[in-house]
N, C-alpha and C positions, 0 to 999 in steps of 0.2 A: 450825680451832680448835686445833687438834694443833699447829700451827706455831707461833701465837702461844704456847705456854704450853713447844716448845721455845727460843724468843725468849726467855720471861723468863726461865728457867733458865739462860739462857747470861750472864744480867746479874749484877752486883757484886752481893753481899748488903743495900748500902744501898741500891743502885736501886729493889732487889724490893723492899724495906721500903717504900720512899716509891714505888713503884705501885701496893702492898697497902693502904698509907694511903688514898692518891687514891678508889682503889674503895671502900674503905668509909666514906670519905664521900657519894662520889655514892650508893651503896647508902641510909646514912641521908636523906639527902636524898629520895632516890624515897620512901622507907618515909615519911618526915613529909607528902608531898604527897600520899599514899594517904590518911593518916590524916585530915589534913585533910579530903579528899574526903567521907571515913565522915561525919565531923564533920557537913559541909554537908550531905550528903544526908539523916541522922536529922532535923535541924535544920528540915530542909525539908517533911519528911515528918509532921513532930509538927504545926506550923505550918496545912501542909493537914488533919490532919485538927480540927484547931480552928474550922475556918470553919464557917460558917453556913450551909443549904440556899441561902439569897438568895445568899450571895456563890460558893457551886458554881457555881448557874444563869449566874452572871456569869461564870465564867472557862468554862462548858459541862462542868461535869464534872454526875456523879452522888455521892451520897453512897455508891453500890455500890462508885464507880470508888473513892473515896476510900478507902474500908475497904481494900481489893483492895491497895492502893500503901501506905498503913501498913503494914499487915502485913508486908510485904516486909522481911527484914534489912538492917541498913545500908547490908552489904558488895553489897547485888544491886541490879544497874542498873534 
């Protein structure tokens, strides 16, 4: 780690601009595809707990299981 960041130090001041750039877009990039994730996983979760006992029994869950997985925060797998 040490090495790479005396690496960029040793680079032209626009280098470093435009490798700081580069990272904080792949950073925004990761952080939108997280969010995303939150997104589908609430999404998913509101969804299942809307179903009907008939349609639980069809996929094999419980209405126990169901409550259990709502409650859960977006962010937790």
């Amino acid at each position: 780690m040490w090495e790479r960041i005396d690496t960029i130090a040793r680079l032209p001041a626009m280098d470093r601009a435009a490798m700081l750039g580069v990272r904080l877009w792949e950073d925004l990039k990761s952080l939108a595809v997280l969010v995303v994730g939150w997104q589908a996983r609430a999404r998913e979760r509101n969804h299942l707990a809307r179903l009907d006992d008939r349609m639980l029994r069809d996929v094999g869950l419980s209405r126990a299981d169901t409550e259990r997985e709502w409650r859960k925060p977006f962010w937790y797998p």
